[in-house]
Structures are given as C-alpha cells and as structure tokens.
N, C-alpha and C positions, 0 to 999 in steps of 0.2 A: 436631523441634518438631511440634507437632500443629496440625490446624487449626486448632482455635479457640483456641490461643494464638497464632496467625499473625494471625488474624483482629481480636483484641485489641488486636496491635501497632499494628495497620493504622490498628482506630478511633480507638487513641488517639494517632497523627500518634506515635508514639515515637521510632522509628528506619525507616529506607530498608530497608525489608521485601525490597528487590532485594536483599542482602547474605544472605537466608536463602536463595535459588535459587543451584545452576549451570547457569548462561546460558549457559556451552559447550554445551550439550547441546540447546538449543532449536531446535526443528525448524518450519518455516512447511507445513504439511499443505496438499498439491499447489502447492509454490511451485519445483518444478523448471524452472529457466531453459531454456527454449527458442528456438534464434534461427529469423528467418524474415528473409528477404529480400521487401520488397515495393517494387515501383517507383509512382511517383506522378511527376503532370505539375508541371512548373516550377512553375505558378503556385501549385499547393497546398503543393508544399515551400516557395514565398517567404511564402505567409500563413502557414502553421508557424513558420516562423522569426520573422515578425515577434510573433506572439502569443507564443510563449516570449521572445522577446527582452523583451517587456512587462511579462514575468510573474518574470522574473531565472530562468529556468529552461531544461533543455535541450532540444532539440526531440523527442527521445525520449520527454521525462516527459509532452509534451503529448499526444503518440500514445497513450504508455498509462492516461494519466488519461482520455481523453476516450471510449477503448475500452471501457476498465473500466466507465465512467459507462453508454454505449449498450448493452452488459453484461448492468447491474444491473437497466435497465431494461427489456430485452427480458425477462429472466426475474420480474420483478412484472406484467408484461402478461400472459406465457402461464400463470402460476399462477391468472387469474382462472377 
C-alpha cells in the first residue's frame, strides 16, 4: 500500500490502519534495558512507596517517570 492510500484510510476513520503494519518488527531506538542497582535511605524508599501506592502504580514506575521528567528538563535548560 502506498502512503497516501495509508493516509486516506487514516483520514477517513475507515479501518484500524494498525492491521496494515508488522508490529513484530518494531523497534524503540535506544530503548535497551539496563539495570543499575542503587541504594536510597528508608525514608525515601517509604515516600516512594506511599506516592505509587496513591497513584495505583509500581515504585519503579515512579523512579523512572520522575527521572525521565528531571531528564527532559535538564536537556530544555542546556539547549538555551
């Protein structure tokens, strides 16, 4: 199919345009899992847990959402 008959479908809500891709093959560009061990004192593992407990999530997701967040931001400070 070519693009702008993909593009066609799209506009006009026809059919689930995901059915024209194989999603086996989709790759996240620099999304290679790395683990790292880091230690952190009681009291900030118990505030982690109480904020994910809040949030229905794991205490993982909040580490790396909140990382991601301080991240995004460092790099829109140093691009000025």
């Amino acid at each position: 199919m070519k693009a702008s008959e993909l593009d066609k479908k799209f506009d006009a809500g026809e059919e689930d345009i995901l059915d024209q891709f194989d999603l086996s093959k989709v790759e996240k560009p620099n999304y290679d899992i790395k683990r790292v061990n880091v230690d952190f004192p009681s009291w900030m593992i118990n505030s982690l847990d109480q904020e994910a407990k809040r949030l229905g999530v794991p205490r993982q997701s909040i580490i790396k959402i909140w990382i991601s967040e301080r991240l995004d931001k460092e790099k829109v400070l140093h691009r000025a």
